[in-house]
KEZADO-295389 format. One line per 5 residues: for each residue z negated, x, y of C-alpha. Coordinates in pm, whole numbers, plus 50000, padded with zeros to 5 digits. Each point is the difference from the previous one (the first is absolute). Layout:
<recs>
Z/X/Y  ...
</recs>
This chain:
<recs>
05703/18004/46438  49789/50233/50195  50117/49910/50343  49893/49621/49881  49683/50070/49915
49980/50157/50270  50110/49737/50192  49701/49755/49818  49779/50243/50129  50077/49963/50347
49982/49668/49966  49647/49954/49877  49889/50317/50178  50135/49898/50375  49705/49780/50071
49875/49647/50030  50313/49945/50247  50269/50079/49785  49843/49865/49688  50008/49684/50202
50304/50023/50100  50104/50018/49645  49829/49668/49877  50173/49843/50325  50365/50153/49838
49903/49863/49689  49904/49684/50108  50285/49917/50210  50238/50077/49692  49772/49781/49752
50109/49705/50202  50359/50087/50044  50013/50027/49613  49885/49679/49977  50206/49830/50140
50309/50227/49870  49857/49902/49676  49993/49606/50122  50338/49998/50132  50144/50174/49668
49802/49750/49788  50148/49654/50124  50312/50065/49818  49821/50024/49667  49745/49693/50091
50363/49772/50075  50120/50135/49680  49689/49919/49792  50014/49696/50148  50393/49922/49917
49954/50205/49650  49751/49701/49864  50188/49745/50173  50318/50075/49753  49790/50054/49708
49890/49668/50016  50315/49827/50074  50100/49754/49698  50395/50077/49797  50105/49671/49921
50293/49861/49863  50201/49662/49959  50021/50009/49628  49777/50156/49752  49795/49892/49702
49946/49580/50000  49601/50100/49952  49973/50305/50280  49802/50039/50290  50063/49786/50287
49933/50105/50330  50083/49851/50351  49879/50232/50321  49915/49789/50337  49983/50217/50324
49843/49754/50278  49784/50068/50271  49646/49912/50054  49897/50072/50345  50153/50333/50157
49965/50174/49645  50289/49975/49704  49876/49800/49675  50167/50079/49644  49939/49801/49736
50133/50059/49692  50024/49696/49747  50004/50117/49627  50084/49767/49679  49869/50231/49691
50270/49987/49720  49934/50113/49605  50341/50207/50035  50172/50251/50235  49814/50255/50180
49631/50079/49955  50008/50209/50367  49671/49924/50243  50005/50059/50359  49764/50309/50161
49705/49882/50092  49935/49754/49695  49880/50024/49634  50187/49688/49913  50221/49715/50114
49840/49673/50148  49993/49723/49743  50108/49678/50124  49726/49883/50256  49853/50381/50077
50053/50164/50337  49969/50346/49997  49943/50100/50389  49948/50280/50222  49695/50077/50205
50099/49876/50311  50122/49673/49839  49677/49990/49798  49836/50022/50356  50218/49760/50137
49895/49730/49723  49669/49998/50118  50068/50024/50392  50269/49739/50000  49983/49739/49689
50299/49838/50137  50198/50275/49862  49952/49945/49639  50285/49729/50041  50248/50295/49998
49816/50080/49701  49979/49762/49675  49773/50138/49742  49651/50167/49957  49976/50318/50118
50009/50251/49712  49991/50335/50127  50075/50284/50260  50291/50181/50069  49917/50391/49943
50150/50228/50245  50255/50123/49810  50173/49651/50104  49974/49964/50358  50167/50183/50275
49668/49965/50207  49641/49920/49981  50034/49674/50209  50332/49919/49842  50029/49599/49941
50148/50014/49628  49936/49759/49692  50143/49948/49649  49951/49619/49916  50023/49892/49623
50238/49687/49942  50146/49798/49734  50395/50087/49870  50072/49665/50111  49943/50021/50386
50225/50338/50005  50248/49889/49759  50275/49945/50289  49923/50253/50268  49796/50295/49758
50172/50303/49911  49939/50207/49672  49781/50264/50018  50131/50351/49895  49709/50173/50160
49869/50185/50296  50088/50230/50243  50309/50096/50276  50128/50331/50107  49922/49855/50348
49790/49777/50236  50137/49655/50043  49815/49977/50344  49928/50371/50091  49727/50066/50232
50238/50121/50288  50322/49992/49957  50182/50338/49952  50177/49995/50361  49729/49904/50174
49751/50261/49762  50261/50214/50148  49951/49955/50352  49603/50017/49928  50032/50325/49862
50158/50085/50338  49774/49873/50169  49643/50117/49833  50204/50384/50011  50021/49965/50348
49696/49824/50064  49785/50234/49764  50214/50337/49896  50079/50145/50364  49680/49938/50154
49841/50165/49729  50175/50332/49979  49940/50000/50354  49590/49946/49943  50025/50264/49661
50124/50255/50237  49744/49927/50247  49754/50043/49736  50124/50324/49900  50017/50122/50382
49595/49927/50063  49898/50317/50201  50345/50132/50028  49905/50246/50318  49690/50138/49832
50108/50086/49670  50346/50156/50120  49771/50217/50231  49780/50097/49638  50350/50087/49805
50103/50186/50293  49713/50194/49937  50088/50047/49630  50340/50130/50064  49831/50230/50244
49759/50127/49741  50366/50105/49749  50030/49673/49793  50354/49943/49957  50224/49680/50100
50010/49832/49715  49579/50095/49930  49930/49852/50323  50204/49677/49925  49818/49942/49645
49645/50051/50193  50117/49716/50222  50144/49769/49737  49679/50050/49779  49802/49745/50274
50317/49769/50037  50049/49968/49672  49670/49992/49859  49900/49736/50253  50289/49795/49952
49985/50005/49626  49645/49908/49982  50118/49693/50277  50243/49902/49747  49746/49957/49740
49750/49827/50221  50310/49793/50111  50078/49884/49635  49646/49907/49973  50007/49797/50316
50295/49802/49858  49855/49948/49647  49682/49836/50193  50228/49836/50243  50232/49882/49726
49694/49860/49825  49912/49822/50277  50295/49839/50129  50123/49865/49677  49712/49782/49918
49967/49903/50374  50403/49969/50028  50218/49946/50337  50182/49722/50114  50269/49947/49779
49927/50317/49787  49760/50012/49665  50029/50262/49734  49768/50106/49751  49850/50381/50009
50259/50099/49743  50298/49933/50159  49855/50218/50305  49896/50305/49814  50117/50363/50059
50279/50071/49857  50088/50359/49874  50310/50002/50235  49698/49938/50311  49771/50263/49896
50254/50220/49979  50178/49923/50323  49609/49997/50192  49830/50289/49828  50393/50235/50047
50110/49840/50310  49721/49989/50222  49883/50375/49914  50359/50101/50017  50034/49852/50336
49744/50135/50146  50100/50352/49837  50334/49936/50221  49797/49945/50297  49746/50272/49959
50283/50276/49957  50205/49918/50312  49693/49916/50203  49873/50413/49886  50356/50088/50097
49891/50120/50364  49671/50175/49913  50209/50231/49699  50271/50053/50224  49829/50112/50322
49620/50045/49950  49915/50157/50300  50150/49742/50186  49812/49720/49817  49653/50243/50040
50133/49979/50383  50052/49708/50022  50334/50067/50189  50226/49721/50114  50179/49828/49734
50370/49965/49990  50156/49688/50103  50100/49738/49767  50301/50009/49819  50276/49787/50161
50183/49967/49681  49755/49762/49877  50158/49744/50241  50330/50017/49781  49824/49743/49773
49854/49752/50220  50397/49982/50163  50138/49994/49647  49779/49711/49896  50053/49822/50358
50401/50047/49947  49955/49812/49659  49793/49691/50122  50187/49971/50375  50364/49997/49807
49876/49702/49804  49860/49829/50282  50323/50072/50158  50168/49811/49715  49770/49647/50075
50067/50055/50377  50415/49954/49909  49969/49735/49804  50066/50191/49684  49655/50088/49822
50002/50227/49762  49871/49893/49618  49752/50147/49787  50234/50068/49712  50109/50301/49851
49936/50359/50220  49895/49743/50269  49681/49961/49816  49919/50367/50001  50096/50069/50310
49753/49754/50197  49693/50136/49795  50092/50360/50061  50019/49866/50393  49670/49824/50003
49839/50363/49794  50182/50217/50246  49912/49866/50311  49577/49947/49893  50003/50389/49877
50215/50079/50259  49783/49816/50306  49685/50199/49818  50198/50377/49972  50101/49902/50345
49649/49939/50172  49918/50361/50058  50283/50093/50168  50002/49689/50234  49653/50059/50095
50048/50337/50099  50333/49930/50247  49786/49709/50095  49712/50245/50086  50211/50252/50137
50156/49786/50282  49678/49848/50068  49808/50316/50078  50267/50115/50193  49964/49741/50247
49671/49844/50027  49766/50047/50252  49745/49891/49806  49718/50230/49863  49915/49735/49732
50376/50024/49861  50083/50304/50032  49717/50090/49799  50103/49729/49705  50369/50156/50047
49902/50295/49998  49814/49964/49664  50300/49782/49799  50250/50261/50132  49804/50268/49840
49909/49822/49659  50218/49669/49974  49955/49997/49643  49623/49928/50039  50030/49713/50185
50272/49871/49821  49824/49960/49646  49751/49760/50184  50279/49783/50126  50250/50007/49730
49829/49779/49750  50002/49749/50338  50321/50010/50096  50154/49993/49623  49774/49717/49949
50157/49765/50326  50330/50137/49803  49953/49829/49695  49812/49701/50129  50345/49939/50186
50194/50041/49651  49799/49776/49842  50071/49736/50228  50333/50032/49888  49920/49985/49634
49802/49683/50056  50264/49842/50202  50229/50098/49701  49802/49862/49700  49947/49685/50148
50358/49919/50057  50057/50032/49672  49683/49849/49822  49910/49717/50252  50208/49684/50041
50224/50059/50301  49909/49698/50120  49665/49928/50239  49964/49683/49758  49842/49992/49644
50046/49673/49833  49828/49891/49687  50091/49693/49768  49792/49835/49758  50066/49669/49759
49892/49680/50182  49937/49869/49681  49725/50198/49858  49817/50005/50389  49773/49684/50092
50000/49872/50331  49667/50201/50096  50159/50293/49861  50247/49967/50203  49783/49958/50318
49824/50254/49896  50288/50259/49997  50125/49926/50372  49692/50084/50079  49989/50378/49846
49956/50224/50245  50332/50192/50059  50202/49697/49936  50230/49949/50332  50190/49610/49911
50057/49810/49647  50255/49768/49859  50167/49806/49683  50303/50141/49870  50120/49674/49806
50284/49999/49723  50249/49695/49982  50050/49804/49637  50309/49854/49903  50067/49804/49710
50148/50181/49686  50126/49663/49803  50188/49862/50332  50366/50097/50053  50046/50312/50231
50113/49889/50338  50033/50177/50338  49628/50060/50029  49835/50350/49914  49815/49992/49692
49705/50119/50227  49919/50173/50277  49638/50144/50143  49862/49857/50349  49739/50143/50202
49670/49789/50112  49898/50121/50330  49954/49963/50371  50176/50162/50230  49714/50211/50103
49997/50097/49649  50351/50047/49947  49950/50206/50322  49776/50228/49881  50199/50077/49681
50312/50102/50232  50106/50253/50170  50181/49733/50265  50026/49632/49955  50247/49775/50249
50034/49594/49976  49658/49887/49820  49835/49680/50050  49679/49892/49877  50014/49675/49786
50380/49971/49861  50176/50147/49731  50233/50284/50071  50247/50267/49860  49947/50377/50009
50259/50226/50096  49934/50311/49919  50162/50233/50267  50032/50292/49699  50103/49761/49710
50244/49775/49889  49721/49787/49757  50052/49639/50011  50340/50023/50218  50172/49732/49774
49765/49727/50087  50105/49698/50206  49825/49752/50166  49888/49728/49775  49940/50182/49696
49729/49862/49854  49745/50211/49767  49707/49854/49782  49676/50160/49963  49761/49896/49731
49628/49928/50113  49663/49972/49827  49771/49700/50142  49640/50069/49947  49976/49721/49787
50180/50171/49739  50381/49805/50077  50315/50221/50059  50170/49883/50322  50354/50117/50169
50034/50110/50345  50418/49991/50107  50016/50194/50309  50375/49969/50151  50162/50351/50190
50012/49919/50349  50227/50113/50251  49763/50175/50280  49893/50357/49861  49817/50248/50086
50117/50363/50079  49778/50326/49880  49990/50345/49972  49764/50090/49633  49889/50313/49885
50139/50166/49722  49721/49946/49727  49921/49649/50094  49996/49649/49730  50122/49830/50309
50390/50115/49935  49964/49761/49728  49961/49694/50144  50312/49774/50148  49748/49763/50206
49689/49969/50200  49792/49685/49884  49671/49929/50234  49675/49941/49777  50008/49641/50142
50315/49954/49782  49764/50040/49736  49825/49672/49863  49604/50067/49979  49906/49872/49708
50250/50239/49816  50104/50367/49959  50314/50174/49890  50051/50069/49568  50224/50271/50063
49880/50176/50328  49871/50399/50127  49735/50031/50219  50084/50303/50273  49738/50169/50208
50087/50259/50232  49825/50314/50183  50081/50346/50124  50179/50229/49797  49726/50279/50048
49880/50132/49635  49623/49995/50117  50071/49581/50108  50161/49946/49721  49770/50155/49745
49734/49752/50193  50209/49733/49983  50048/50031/49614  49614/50032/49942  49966/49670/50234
50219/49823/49744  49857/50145/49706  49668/49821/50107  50150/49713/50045  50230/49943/49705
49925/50274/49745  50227/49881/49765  50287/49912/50263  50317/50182/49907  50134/50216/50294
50320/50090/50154  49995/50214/50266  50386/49947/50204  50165/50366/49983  49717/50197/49838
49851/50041/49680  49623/50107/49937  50092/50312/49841  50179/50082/50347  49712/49934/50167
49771/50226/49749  50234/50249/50052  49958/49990/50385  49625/49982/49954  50041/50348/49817
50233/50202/50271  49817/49864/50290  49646/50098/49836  50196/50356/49897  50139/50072/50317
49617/49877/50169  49861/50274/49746  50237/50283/50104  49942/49917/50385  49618/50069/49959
50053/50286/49810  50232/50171/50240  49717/49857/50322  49765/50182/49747  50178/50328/49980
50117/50033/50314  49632/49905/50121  49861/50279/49776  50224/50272/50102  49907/49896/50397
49667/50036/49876  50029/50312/49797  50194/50175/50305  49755/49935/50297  49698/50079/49819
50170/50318/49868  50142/50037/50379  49660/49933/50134  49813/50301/49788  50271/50272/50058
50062/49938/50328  49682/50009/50084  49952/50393/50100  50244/49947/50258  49894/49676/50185
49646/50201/50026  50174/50282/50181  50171/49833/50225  49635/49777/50064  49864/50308/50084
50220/50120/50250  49889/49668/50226  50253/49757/49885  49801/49609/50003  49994/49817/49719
50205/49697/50111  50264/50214/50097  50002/50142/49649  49972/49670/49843  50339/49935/50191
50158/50324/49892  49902/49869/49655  50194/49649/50035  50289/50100/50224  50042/50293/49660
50008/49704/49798  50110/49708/50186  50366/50167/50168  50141/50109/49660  49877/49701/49831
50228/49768/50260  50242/50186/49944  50043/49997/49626  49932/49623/50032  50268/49953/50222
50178/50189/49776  49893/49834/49676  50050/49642/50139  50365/50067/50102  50067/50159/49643
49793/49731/49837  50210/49733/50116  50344/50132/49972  49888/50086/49632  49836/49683/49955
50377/49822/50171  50229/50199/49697  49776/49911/49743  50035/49644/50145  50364/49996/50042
50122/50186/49665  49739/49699/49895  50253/49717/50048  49732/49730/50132  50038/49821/50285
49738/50187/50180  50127/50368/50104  49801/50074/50361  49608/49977/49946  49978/49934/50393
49652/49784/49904  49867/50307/49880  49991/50167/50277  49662/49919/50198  49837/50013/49665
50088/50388/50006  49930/50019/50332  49664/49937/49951  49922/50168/49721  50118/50275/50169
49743/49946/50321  49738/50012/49716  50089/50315/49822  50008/50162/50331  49641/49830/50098
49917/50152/49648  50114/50347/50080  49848/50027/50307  49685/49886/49859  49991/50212/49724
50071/50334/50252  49664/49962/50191  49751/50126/49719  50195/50320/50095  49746/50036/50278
49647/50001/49952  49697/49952/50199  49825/50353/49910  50174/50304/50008  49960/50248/49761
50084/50364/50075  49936/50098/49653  50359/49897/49914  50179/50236/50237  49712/50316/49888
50241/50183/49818  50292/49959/50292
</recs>
């Protein structure tokens, strides 16, 4: 206890500089706690978000008491956003259970509605079609998942429910019918944001805790010296490192309570919660207010290693020892791991992600980004080594000279850079990954709508949505059910298009000609193979006079060839009618109308809206995808966004935190060395080539890694994709920048005035 306190009064006793030097430490570790305590709290804000959805869910069943609760639960889709509503019959008998969120059940005629829906009422009247009844009420929040959740309860009479309602037993589910994420893909998401977030920020906590590393070994040198003992010396050190990162981890919870304040009533894209479902958990404190100062305990101990072992060395400063080559063992080890899966894609047998396979490929991707950053100091200093030894020029030599000497210094301002090209290559690869599996595989998104609730400005209206790539009429054939069965098909679905259309809804299409009725051969199916020519089917037609008419349309024998994609309403359909087919004064009874765009989430979200305007009430199918699918992509993509920034942010910070701490203590020696006659610009490039040489190589370094990482967690993947080769000019030039960076942020090394005053005491 002594030896700490004595250590506290070093700290505010040392002088503006070092008091400075500890708000800069604590600082540095307020923001890496906050976003610890982010990344740890997304779990809990997808389980809040899950935990209400179950509680909420309705237990029905088929029989129960004749005068029980009725309820029947619609799931459609209004725009880009999922709408529930749940339709309740009251009943005198059975179950008396209410939902969360409500006081009582709608009465036949009341809507009870939640706050976005209440919203929506007034923005878009239409809507109140999918609604019959006054509105009644809100939901509280106990019922919804989310604050701009679409959900309704709609009171009905027993008689409209009396053939599709269930019996209500009461509320809740041990699970989430739609979960937020999935559980394999939260899975790969909690790879990701640990990558993304986790190693970049022990490396920037262990910056923190290194501020001034030169000047306070030389000050418990000087302890040890004066008879304090080993362990004494070590305490007086970890009393500033662990005082300044445990009042950074209580600044750092503060930042995230204002920050979680914030961004739930602002929300992301994709992503609302309400400030309860992102509040500190004990399990958080505990791991940010024990970690952090535990880590930088760890730090502050082996970092004091050198000044308890040989003090008069440190007081010396004598030449330190060469790195450790044994530190290399783990980049290798990790590198071994991720090349033998590549080598498994490159034979044409990829490895899976099941079983010790799973492991194995995140102990690879861990091993080789702690291994690249143990392995930094020692690469810089062969690097050095060979390049002082043959330069003939005074400006490198002198650099060399300086990284051979202390490689570690110049290593803790380009770590953060190079781990940070690192993981921006992984998370390529986690990108590439999630959207193989959430996105439609193919380029095409195809929605389908009723032609019978759409009027013919409707549907002008639609084609015209922005987004929306071709149209057509998907149009069911009627047959007669009192006639006697003969060799025609009871009925059959043809597709209204052009060829241009039909083109554009294809991957290939072979044998189409505008203006006559043709088959479709679908090079991937067998649909419609038992059709011969002549078959005749009829097709039942609304005049807009109010008559039914009857279209027969006979099979003919030229067809048409095509290639479809595998989510596509076009599979369905055994012929290719042209519009002109169509008489003008009349439309299909039984008919789909198809629009089709790309398959990109953003288009399609935009797409969605674009209908929405147009037809608010307009039931929607979208071909191969459901909207909770496409919720659930709007989540990952907005998580993984939101642990990109916050590893940009950390690695940013520790940049940051190391060349202004770089700048201060290095600045005694850049004044000698002034003094002796050196110019400034040569200094300046002394300062960049210190920087600059090491950095290219650990980017060099960190893109090969990155992408042979990035290529196993690819191929024990199973998508289609397994060699990120677009990637690479991306990383390229990201890497150009962090080098522009670094060499920008080395020139405040050398200033304009000199100041002897710093080198008095040498």
């Amino acid at each position: 206890m002594r030896e700490f306190l004595l250590g506290l009064r070093l700290l505010f006793g040392a002088g503006r500089g070092n008091r400075i030097r500890f708000l800069l430490m604590a600082a540095g570790g307020s923001i890496g706690v906050c976003c610890l305590a982010l990344v740890l709290t997304v779990p809990a804000i997808l389980d809040a978000h899950d935990g209400r959805a179950a509680a909420r869910q309705p237990v029905t069943s088929a029989k129960g008491p004749a005068d029980g609760t009725l309820v029947l639960q619609r799931d459609d889709a209004y725009g880009s956003r999922s709408f529930t509503r749940v339709f309740v019959a009251k009943g005198t008998g059975g179950t008396r259970a209410l939902p969360p969120g409500l006081s009582e059940l709608p009465a036949p005629g009341e809507v009870f509605v939640s706050p976005r829906v209440h919203d929506l009422l007034r923005s878009a009247p239409a809507a109140k079609g999918l609604l019959p009844g006054r509105e009644a009420g809100v939901i509280g929040p106990a019922g919804l998942a989310h604050p701009d959740e679409l959900y309704a309860y709609v009171g009905t009479d027993r008689a409209k429910l009396a053939h599709e309602g269930r019996t209500l037993k009461g509320f809740g589910y041990s699970y989430a019918p739609f979960p937020a994420v999935e559980p394999s893909t939260l899975t790969d998401v909690r790879f990701a944001l640990a990558t993304l977030v986790l190693l970049p920020l022990g490396i920037f906590l262990s910056v923190c805790a290194r501020l001034s590393a030169a000047s306070r070994m030389r000050r418990l040198a000087a302890l040890r010296l004066l008879g304090l003992s080993t362990k004494g010396t070590q305490r007086v050190n970890a009393a500033e490192t662990v005082v300044a990162a445990l009042l950074g981890a209580v600044l750092g919870l503060g930042e995230y309570w204002l920050l979680n304040q914030v961004m739930s009533r602002a929300g992301l894209p994709g992503l609302r919660w309400y400030p309860g479902d992102g509040a500190l958990s004990v399990v958080t404190i505990a791991v940010c207010l024990v970690g952090c100062p535990v880590l930088a305990w760890l730090v502050s101990r082996k970092s004091a290693r050198d000044a308890t072992a040989n003090p008069l060395a440190v007081r010396r400063t004598a030449v330190p020892r060469p790195p450790s080559k044994w530190v290399g063992l783990l980049l290798l080890s990790g590198l071994g791991i991720v090349c033998g899966f590549c080598a498994t894609g490159l034979m044409g047998h990829p490895a899976s992600s099941l079983g010790v396979n799973a492991l194995l490929v995140v102990a690879g991707v861990v091993l080789t980004g702690v291994g690249l950053v143990l392995t930094l100091p020692l690469l810089s200093y062969a690097l050095a080594r060979r390049v002082a030894r043959t330069t003939g020029s005074l400006t490198l030599n002198m650099a060399m000279r300086r990284n051979e000497a202390e490689p570690g210094s110049t290593m803790r301002v380009v770590t953060s850079l190079v781990l940070l090209v690192y993981v921006a290559s992984l998370a390529q690869g986690v990108l590439i990954q999630l959207e193989q599996v959430t996105r439609p595989s193919g380029p095409v998104q195809e929605y389908s709508l009723p032609l019978s609730g759409l009027t013919t400005r409707q549907q002008q209206d639609l084609t015209a949505v922005s987004g929306v790539g071709t149209h057509a009429v998907l149009m069911n054939s009627w047959a007669d059910p009192n006639a006697t069965s003969g060799t025609n098909p009871a009925w059959e679905t043809v597709l209204v298009a052009t060829c241009s259309q039909l083109g554009r809804m294809t991957v290939h299409t072979e044998g189409c000609v505008d203006g006559e009725v043709l088959r479709l051969d679908n090079t991937d199916s067998s649909s419609g193979s038992y059709l011969k020519t002549g078959m005749s089917f009829t097709f039942r037609l609304r005049a807009d006079s109010g008559q039914d008419k009857k279209l027969n349309i006979s099979v003919p024998n030229e067809r048409i060839v095509y290639s479809g994609y595998s989510a596509s309403s076009v599979g369905s359909a055994v012929l290719l009618v042209p519009p002109s087919v169509l008489p003008a004064d009349a439309h299909p009874r039984d008919a789909e109308f198809l629009l089709a765009g790309s398959s990109d989430p953003g288009r399609v979200r935009a797409v969605l809206d674009g209908i929405a305007a147009v037809a608010p009430i307009a039931e929607i199918e979208l071909v191969g995808l459901n909207i909770q699918g496409l919720e659930q992509i709007s989540v990952v993509e907005t998580l993984l966004a939101l642990g990109m920034i916050m590893g940009l942010v950390i690695g940013v910070a520790a940049f940051l935190v190391s060349v202004t701490d770089r700048a201060v203590e290095r600045r005694a020696q850049v004044t000698a060395v002034t003094l002796i006659g050196a110019r400034a610009r040569t200094m300046r490039a002394v300062q960049c080539a210190q920087v600059v040489l090491p950095l290219g190589l650990g980017l060099v370094l960190a893109l090969v890694s990155g992408k042979l990482a990035e290529s196993s967690y690819l191929i024990t993947g199973g998508g289609a994709i397994r060699w990120d080769v677009a990637g690479v000019p991306l990383l390229v030039l990201a890497a150009a920048g962090v080098v522009a960076m670094a060499a920008l942020g080395s020139l405040p090394l050398v200033g304009r005035r000199i100041d002897p005053e710093l080198i008095r005491r040498d």
